[in-house]
N, CA, C and O atoms as CSV, one atom per row, in Angstrom:
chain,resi,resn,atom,element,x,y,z
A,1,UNK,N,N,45.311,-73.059,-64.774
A,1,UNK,CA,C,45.800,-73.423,-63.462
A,1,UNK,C,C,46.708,-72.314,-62.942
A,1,UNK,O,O,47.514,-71.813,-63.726
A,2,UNK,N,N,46.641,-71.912,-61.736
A,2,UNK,CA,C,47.488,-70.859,-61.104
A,2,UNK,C,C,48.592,-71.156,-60.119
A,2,UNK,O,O,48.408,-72.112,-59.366
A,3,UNK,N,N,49.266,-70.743,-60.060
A,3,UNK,CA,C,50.459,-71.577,-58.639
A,3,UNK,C,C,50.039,-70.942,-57.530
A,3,UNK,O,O,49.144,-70.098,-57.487
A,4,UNK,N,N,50.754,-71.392,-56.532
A,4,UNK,CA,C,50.483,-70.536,-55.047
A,4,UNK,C,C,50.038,-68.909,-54.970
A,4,UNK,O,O,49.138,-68.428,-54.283
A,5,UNK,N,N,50.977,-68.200,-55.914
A,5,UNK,CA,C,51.033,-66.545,-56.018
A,5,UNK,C,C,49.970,-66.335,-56.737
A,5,UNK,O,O,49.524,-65.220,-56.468
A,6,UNK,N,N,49.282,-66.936,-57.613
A,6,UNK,CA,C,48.178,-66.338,-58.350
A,6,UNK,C,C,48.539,-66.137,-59.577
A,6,UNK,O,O,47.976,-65.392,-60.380
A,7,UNK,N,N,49.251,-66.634,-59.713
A,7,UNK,CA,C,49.762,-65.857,-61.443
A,7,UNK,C,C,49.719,-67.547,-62.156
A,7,UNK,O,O,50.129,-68.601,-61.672
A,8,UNK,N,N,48.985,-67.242,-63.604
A,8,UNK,CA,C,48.493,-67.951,-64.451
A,8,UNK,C,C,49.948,-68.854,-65.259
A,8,UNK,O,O,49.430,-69.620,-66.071
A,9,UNK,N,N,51.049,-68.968,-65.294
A,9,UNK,CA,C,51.797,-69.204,-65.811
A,9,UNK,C,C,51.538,-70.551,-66.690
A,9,UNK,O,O,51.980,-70.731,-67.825
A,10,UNK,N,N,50.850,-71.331,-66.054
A,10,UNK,CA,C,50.767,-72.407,-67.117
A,10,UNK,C,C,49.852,-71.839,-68.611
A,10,UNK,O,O,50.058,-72.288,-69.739
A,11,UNK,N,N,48.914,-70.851,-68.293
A,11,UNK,CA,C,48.174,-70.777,-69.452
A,11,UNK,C,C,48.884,-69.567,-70.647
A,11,UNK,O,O,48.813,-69.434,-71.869
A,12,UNK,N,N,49.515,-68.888,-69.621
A,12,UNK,CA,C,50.438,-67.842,-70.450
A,12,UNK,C,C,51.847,-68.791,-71.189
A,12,UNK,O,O,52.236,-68.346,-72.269
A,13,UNK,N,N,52.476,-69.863,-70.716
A,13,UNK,CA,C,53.269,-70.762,-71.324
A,13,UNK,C,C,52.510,-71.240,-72.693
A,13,UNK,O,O,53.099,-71.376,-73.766
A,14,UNK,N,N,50.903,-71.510,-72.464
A,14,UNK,CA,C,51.264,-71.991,-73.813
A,14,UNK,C,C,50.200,-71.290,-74.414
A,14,UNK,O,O,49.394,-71.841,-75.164
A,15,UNK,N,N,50.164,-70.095,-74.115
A,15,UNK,CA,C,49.907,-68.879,-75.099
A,15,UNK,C,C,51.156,-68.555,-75.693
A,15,UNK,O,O,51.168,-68.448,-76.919
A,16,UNK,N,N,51.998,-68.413,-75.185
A,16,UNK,CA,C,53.331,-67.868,-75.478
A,16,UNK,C,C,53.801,-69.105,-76.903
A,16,UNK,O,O,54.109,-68.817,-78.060
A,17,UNK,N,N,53.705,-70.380,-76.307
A,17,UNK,CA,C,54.150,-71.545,-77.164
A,17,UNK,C,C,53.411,-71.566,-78.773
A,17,UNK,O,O,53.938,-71.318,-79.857
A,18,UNK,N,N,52.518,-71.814,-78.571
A,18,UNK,CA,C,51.035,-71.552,-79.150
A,18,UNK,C,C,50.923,-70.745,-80.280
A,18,UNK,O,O,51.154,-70.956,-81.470
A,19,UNK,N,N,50.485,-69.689,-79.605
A,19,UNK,CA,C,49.867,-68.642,-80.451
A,19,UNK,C,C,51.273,-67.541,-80.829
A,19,UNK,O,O,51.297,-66.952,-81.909
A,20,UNK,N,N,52.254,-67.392,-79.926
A,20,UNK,CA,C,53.541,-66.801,-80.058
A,20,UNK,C,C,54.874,-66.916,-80.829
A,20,UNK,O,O,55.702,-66.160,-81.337
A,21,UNK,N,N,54.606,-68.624,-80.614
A,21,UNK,CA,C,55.578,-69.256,-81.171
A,21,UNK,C,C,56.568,-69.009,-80.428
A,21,UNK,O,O,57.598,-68.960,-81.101
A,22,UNK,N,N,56.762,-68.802,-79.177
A,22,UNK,CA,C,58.172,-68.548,-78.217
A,22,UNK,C,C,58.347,-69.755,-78.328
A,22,UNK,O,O,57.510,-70.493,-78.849
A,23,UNK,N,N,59.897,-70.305,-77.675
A,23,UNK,CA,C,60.181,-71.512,-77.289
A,23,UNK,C,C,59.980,-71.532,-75.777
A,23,UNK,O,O,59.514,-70.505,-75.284
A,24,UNK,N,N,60.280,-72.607,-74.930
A,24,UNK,CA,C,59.262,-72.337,-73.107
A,24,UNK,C,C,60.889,-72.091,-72.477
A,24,UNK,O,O,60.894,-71.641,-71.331
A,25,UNK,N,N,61.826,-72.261,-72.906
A,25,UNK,CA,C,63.192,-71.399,-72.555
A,25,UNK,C,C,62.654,-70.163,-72.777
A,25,UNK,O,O,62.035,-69.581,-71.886
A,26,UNK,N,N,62.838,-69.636,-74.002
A,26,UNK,CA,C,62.460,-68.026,-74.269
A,26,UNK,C,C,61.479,-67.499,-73.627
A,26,UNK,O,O,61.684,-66.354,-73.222
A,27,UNK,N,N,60.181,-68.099,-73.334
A,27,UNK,CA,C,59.037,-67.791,-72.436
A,27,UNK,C,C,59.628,-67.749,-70.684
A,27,UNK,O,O,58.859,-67.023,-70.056
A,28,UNK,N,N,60.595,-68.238,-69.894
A,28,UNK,CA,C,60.812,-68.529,-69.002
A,28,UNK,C,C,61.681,-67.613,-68.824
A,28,UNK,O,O,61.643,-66.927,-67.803
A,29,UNK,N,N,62.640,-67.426,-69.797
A,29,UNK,CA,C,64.067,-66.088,-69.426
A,29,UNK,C,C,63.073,-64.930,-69.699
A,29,UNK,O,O,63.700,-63.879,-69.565
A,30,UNK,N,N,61.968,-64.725,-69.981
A,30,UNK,CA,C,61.135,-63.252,-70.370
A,30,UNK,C,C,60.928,-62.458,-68.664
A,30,UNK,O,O,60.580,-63.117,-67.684
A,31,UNK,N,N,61.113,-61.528,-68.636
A,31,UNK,CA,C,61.187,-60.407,-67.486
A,31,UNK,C,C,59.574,-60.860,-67.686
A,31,UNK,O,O,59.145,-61.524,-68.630
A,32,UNK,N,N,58.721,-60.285,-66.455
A,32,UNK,CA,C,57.018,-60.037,-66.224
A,32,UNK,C,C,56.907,-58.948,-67.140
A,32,UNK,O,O,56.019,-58.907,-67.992
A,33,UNK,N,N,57.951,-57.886,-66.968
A,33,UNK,CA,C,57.235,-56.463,-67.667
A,33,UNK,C,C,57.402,-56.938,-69.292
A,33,UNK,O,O,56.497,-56.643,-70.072
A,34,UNK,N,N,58.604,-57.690,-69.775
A,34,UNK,CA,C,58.396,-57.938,-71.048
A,34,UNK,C,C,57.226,-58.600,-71.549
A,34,UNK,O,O,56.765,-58.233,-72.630
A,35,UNK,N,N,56.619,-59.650,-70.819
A,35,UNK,CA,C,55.503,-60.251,-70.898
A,35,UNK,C,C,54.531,-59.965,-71.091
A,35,UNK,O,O,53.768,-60.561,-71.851
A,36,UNK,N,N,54.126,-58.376,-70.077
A,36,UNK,CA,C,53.247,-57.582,-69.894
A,36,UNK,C,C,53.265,-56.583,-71.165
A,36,UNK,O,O,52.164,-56.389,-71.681
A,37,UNK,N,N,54.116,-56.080,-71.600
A,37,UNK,CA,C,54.149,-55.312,-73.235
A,37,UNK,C,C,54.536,-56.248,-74.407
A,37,UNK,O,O,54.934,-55.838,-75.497
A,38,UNK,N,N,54.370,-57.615,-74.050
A,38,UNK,CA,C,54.263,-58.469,-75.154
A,38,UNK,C,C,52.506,-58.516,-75.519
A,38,UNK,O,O,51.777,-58.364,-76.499
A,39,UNK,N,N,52.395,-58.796,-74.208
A,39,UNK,CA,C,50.471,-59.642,-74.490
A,39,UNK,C,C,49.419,-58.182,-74.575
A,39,UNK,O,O,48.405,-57.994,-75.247
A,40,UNK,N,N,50.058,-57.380,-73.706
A,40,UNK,CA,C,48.883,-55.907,-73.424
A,40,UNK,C,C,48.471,-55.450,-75.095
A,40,UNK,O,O,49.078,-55.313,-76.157
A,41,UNK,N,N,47.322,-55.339,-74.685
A,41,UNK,CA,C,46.213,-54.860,-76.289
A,41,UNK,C,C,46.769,-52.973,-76.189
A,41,UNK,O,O,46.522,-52.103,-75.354
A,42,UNK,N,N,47.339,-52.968,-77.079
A,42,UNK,CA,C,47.812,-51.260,-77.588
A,42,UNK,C,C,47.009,-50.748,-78.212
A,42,UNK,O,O,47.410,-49.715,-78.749
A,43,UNK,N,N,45.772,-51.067,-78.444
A,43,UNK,CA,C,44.727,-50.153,-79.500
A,43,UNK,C,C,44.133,-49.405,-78.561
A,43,UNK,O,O,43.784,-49.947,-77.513
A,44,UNK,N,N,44.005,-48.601,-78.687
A,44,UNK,CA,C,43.217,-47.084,-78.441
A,44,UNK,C,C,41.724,-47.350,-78.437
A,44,UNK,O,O,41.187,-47.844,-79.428
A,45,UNK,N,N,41.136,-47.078,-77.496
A,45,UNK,CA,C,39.932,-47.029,-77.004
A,45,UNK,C,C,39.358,-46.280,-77.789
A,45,UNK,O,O,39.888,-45.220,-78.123
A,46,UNK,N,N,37.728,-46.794,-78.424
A,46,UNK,CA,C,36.648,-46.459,-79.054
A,46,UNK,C,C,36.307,-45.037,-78.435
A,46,UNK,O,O,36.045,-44.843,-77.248
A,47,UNK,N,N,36.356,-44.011,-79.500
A,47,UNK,CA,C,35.781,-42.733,-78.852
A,47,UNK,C,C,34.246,-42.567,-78.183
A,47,UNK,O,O,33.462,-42.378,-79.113
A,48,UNK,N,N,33.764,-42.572,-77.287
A,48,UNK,CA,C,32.374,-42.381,-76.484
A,48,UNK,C,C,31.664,-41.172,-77.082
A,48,UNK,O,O,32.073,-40.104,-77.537
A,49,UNK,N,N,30.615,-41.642,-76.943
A,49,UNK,CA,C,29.408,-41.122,-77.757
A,49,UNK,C,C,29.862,-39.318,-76.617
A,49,UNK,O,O,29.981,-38.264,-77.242
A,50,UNK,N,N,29.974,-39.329,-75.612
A,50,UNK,CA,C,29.998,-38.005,-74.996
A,50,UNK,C,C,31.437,-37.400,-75.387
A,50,UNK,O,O,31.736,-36.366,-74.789
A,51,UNK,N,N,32.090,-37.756,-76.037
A,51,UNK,CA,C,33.733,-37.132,-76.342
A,51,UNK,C,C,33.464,-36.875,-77.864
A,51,UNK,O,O,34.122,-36.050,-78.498
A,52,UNK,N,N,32.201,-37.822,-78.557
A,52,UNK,CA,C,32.196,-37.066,-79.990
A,52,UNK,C,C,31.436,-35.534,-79.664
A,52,UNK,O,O,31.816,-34.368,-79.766
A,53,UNK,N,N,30.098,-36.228,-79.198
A,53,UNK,CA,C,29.460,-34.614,-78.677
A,53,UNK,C,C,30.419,-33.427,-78.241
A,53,UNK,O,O,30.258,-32.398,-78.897
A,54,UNK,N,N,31.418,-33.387,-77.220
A,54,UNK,CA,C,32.282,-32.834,-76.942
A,54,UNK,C,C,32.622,-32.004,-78.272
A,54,UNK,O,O,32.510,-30.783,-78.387
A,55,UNK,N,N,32.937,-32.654,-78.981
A,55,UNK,CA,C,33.675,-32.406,-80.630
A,55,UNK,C,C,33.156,-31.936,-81.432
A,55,UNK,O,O,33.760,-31.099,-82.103
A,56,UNK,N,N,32.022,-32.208,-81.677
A,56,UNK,CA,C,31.247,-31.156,-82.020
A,56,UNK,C,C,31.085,-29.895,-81.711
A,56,UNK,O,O,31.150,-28.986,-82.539
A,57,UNK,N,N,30.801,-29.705,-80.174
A,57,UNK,CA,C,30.414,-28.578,-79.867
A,57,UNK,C,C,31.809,-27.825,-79.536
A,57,UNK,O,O,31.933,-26.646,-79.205
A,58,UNK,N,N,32.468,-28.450,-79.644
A,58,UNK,CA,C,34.039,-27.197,-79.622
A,58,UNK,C,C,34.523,-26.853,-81.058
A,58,UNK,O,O,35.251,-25.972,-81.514
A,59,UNK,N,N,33.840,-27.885,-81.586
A,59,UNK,CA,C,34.664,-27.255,-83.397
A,59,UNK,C,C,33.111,-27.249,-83.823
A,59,UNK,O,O,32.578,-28.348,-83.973
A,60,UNK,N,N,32.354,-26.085,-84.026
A,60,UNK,CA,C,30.888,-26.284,-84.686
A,60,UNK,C,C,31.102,-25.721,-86.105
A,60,UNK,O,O,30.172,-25.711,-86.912
């Protein structure tokens, strides 16, 4: 469910509750940007078949 602005808060509450284990105080005092470098996936993108080629042909 989304509120007026568009932003998902009920489903991020109980992701946060949930899977986080925040309490919905602690989820509620959280800044957006903390939120945003809480949930954002930090793994590094799969190298592409044209960036190995690349690699090859610069280190042969």
């Amino acid at each position: 469910m989304k509120n007026d602005a568009g932003w998902p808060f009920e489903v991020w509450l109980k992701l946060a509750i949930i899977q986080l284990g925040l309490t919905p105080e602690n989820f509620w005092k959280m800044s957006l940007i903390d939120w945003f470098a809480l949930t954002r996936t930090s793994a590094p993108s799969a190298m592409l078949k044209s960036d190995l080629y690349k690699l090859e042909q610069d280190y042969e």
